[in-house]
ChimeraX commands (.cxc) that place a marker at each C-alpha (Angstrom):
marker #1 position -6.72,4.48,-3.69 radius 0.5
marker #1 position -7.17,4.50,-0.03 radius 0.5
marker #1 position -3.65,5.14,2.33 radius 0.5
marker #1 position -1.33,1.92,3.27 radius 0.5
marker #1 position -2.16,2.92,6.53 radius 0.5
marker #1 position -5.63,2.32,6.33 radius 0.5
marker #1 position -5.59,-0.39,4.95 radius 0.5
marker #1 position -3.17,-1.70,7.52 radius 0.5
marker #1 position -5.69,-0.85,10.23 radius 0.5
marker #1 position -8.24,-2.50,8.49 radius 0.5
marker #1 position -6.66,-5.60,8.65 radius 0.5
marker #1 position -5.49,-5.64,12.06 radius 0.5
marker #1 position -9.02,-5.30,13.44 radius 0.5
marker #1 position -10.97,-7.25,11.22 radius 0.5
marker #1 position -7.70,-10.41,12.26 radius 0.5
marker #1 position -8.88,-9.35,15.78 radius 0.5
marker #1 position -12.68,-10.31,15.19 radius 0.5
marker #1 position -11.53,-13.45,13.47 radius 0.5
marker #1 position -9.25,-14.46,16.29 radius 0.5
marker #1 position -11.84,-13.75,18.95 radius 0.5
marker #1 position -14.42,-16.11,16.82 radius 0.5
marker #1 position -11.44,-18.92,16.20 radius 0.5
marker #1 position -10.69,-18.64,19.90 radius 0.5
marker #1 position -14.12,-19.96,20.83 radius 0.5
marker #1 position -14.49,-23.18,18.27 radius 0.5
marker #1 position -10.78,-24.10,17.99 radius 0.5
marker #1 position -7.83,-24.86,20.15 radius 0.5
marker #1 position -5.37,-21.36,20.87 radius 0.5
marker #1 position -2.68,-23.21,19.56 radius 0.5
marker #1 position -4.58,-23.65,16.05 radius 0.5
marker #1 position -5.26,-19.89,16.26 radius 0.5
marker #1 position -1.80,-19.10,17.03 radius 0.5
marker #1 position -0.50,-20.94,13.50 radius 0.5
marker #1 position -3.95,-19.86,11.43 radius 0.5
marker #1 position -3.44,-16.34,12.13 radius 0.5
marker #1 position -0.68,-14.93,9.99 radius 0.5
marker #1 position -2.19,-16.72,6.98 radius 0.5
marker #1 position -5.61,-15.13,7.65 radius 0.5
marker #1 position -3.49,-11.42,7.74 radius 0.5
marker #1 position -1.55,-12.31,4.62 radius 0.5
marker #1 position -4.72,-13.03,2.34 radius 0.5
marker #1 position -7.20,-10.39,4.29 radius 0.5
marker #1 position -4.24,-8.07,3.56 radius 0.5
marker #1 position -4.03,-9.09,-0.14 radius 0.5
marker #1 position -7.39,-9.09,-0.60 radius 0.5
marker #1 position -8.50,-6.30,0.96 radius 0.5
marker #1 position -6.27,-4.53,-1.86 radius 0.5
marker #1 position -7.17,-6.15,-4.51 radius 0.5
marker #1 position -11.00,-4.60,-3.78 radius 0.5
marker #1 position -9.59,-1.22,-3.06 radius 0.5
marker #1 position -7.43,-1.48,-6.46 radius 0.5
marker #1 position -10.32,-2.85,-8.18 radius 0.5
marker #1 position -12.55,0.08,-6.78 radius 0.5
marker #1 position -10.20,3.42,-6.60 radius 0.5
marker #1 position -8.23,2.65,-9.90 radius 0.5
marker #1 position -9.17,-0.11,-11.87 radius 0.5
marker #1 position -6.53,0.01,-14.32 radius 0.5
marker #1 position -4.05,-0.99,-11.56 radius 0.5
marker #1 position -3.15,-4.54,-12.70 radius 0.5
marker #1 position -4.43,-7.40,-10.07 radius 0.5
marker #1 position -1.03,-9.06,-9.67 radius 0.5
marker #1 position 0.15,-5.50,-8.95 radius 0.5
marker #1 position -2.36,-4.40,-5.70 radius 0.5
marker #1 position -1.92,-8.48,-4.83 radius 0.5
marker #1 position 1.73,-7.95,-4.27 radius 0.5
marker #1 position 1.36,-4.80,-2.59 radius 0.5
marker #1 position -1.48,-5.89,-0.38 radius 0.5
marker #1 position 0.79,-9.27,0.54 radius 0.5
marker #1 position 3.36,-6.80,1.70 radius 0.5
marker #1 position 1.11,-4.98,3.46 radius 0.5
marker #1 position 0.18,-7.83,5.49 radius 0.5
marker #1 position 3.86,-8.49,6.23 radius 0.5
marker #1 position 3.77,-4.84,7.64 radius 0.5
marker #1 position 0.85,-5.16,9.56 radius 0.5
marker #1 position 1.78,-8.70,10.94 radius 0.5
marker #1 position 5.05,-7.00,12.03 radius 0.5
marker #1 position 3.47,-4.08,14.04 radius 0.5
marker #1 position 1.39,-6.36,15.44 radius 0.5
marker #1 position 4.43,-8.44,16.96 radius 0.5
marker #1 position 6.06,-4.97,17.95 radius 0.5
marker #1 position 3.40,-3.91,20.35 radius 0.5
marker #1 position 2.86,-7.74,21.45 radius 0.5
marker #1 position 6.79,-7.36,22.38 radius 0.5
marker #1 position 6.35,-3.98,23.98 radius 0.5
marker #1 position 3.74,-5.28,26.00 radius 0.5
marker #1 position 5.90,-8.32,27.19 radius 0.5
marker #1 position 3.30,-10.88,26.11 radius 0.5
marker #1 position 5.49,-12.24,23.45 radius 0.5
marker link #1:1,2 radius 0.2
marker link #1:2,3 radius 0.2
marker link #1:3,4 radius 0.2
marker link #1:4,5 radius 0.2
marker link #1:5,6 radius 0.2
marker link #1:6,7 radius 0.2
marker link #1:7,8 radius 0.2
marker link #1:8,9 radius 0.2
marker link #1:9,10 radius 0.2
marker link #1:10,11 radius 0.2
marker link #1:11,12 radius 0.2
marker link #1:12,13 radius 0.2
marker link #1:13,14 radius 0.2
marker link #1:14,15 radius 0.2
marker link #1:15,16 radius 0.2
marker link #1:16,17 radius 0.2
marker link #1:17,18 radius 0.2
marker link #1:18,19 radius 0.2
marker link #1:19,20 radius 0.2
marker link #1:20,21 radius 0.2
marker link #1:21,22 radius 0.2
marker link #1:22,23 radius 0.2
marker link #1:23,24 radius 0.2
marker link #1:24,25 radius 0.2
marker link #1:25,26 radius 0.2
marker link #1:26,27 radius 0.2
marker link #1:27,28 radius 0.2
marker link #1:28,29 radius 0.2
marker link #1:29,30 radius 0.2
marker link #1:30,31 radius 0.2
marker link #1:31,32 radius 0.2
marker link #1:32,33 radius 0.2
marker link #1:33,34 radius 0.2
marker link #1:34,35 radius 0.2
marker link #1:35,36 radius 0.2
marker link #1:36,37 radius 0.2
marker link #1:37,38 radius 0.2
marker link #1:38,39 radius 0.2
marker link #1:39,40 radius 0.2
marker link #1:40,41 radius 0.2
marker link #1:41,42 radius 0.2
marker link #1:42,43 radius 0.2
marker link #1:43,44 radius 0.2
marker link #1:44,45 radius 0.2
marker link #1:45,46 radius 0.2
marker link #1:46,47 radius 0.2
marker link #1:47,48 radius 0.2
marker link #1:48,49 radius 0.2
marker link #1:49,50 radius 0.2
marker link #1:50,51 radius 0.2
marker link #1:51,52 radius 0.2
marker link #1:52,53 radius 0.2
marker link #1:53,54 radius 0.2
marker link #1:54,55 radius 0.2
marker link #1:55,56 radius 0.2
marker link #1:56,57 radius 0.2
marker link #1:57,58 radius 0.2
marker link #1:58,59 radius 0.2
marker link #1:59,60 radius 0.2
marker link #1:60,61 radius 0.2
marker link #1:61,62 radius 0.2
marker link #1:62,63 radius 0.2
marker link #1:63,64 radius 0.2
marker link #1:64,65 radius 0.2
marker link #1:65,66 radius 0.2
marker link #1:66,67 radius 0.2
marker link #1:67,68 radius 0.2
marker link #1:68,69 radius 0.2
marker link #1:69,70 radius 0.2
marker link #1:70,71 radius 0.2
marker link #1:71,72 radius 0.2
marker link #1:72,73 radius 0.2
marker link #1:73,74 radius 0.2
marker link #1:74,75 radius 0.2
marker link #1:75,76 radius 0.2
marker link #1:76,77 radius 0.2
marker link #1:77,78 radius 0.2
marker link #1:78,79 radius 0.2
marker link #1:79,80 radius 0.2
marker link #1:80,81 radius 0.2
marker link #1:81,82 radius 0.2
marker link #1:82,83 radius 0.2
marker link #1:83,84 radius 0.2
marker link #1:84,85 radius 0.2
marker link #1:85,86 radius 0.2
marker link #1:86,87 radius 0.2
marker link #1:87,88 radius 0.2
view
């Protein structure tokens, strides 16, 4: 199976692309709520597929809870370096 990490990275710049498309239909403050639900299920997705195609005896409940948690993480380094920034 492919690293955490990279998986992590994966999500943060494909919730990027999404926000920058959601940005220009809906209103920022719609965007701002939508967001950590769209990292949560790309997250658990995303590891479902790379589960499903690196070991696929790994049980889908399994790589779904792992993949939620790796949303959590990524959704938390994202705040970090928001907060660094000041433009929390």
């Amino acid at each position: 199976m492919l690293e955490d990490i990279i998986i992590v990275g994966i999500v943060m710049a494909v919730t990027e692309i999404v926000k920058y498309g959601l940005k220009k239909t809906v209103n920022e403050e719609i965007v701002k709520q939508v967001i950590p639900l769209v990292v949560l299920v790309l997250a658990g997705v995303l590891n479902v597929a790379n589960a499903k195609v690196f070991s696929p005896d790994t049980p889908v409940t399994e790589a779904l809870s792992q993949g939620l948690t790796l949303g959590a993480i990524a959704g938390g380094v994202y705040s970090l370096g928001k907060a660094a920034l000041g433009k929390s």
